[in-house]
TIRO-773868 format. One line per field, with one value per residue (C-alpha): x, y, z negated; chain. Coordinates in nm, 2 decimals. Each point is the difference from the previous one (the first is absolute). Layout:
BEGIN
c1 (X	...) $
c2 (Y	...) $
c3 (Z	...) $
mol (A	...) $
//
This chain:
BEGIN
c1 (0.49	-0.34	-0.01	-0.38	0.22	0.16	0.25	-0.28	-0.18	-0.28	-0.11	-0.33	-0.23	-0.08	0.39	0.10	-0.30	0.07	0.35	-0.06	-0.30	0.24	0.30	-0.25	-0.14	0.40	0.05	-0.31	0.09	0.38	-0.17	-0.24	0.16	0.30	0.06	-0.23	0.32	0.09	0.31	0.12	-0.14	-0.13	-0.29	-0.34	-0.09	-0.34	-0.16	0.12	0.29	0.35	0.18	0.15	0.39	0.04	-0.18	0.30	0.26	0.16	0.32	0.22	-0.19	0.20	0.25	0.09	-0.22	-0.30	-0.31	-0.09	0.14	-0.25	0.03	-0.19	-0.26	-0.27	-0.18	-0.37	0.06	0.29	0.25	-0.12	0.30	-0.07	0.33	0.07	-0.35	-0.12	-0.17	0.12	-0.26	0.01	-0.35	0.13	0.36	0.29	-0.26	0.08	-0.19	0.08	-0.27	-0.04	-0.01	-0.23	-0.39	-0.18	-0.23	0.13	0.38	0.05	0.26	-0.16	0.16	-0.06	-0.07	-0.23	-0.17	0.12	-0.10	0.19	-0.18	0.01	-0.15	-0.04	-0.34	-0.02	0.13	0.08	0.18	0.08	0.39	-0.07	-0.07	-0.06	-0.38	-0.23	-0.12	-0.23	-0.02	0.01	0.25	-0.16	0.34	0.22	0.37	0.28	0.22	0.37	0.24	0.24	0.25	0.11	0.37	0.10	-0.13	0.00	-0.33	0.09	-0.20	0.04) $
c2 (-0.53	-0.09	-0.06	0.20	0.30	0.23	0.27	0.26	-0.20	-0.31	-0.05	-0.04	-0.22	0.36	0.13	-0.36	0.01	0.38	-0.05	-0.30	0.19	0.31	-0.26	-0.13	0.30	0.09	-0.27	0.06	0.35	-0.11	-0.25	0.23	0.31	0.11	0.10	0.05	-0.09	-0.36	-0.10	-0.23	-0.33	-0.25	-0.02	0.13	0.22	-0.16	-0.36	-0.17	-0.17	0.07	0.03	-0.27	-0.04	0.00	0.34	0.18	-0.18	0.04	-0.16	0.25	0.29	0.18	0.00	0.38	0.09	-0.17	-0.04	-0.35	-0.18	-0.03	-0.36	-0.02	0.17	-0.20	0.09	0.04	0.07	0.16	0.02	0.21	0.16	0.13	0.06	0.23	0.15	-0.12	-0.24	-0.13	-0.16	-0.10	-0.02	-0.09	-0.16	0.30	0.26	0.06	0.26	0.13	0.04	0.07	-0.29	0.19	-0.05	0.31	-0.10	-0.01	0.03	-0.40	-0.12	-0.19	-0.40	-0.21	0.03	-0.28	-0.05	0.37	0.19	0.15	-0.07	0.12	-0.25	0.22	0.11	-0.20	0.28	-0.10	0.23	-0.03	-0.13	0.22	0.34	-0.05	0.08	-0.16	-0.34	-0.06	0.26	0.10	0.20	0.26	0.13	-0.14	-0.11	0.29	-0.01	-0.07	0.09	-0.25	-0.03	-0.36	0.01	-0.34	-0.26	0.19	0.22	0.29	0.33	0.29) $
c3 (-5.29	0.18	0.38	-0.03	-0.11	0.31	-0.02	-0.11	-0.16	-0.02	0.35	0.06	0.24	0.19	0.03	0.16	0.26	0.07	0.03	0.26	0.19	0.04	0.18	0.16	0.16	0.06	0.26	0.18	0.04	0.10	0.25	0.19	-0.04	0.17	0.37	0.28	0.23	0.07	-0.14	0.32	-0.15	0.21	-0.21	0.02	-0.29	-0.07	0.09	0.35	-0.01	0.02	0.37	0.10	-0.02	0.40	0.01	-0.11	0.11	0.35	0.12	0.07	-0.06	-0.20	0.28	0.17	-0.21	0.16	-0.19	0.13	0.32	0.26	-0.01	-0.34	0.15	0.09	0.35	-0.11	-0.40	-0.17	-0.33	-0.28	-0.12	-0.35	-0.13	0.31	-0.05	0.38	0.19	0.34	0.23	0.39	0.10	0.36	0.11	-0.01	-0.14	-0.39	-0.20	-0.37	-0.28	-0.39	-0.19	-0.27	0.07	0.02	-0.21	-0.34	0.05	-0.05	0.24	0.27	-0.04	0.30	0.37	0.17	0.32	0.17	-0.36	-0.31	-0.30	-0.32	-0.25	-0.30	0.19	0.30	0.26	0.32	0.24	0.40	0.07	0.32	-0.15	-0.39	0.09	-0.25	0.07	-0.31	-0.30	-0.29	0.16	0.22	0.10	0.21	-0.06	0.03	0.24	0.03	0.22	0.11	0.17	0.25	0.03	0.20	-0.21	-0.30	-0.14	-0.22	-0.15	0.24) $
mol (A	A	A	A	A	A	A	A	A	A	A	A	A	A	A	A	A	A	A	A	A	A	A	A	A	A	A	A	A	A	A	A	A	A	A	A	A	A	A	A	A	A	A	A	A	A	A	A	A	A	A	A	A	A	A	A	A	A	A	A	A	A	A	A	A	A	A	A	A	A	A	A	A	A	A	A	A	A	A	A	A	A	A	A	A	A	A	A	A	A	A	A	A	A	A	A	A	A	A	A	A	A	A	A	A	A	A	A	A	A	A	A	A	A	A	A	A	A	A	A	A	A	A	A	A	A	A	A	A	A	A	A	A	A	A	A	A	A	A	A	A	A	A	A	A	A	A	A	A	A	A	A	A	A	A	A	A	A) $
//
């Protein structure tokens, strides 16, 4: 038996590069297809780097329920909470505010906060800790809300 010969018969140059062209086309489809929805990772879902470790992880946030202890909050930036689908910021000492950690601009999950702004780095979108107001587009619209909740030291979704 031949190793030119397949199961239906001689393959051919043209079968072998169709075959390959057709898997090929398969995982580009599986890779940027699929949900619109983020699926809680930390990464963004095109270019920009991923979030760093520290920006999901809170000492004892899980504790009561608490979304992030306000400890790990830093006063003038904030925690970007993708797992639990928020971001925590305190622009000023004692004041914490609650925002979607998905950029308005094309639904990438914004990955850093620097210098008193949210940024998503798929795009370069940077958003107010303050308010969520855009800083610097593409985004024209400005971050969603969250409500939140400060129970003692503890921050937790309303």
């Amino acid at each position: 038996m031949s190793d030119d010969n397949g199961p239906t018969g001689p393959a051919t140059r043209r079968t072998l590069l169709a075959g390959a062209g057709a898997v090929g086309a398969a995982v580009v489809l599986t890779a940027c297809g699929g949900d619109d929805e983020p699926t809680g990772s930390t990464a963004p879902t095109s270019g920009g780097p991923d979030v760093s470790p520290s920006a999901d992880a809170g000492g004892d946030r899980d504790a009561a329920d608490g979304v992030v202890a306000t400890a790990d909050v830093p006063v003038g930036g904030g925690v970007i909470l993708a797992s639990k689908g928020v971001v925590v910021t305190q622009p000023s000492a004692g004041v914490f505010k609650g925002f979607s950690p998905i950029c308005t601009h094309q639904k990438c999950p914004v990955s850093r906060i620097d210098g008193g702004t949210i940024i998503c780095t798929c795009h370069n979108s940077r958003f107010s800790i303050e308010d969520g107001a855009v800083k610097g587009g593409p985004a024209k619209k400005p971050l969603p809300a969250k409500e939140i909740v400060v129970d003692g030291d503890q921050i937790r979704l309303a």
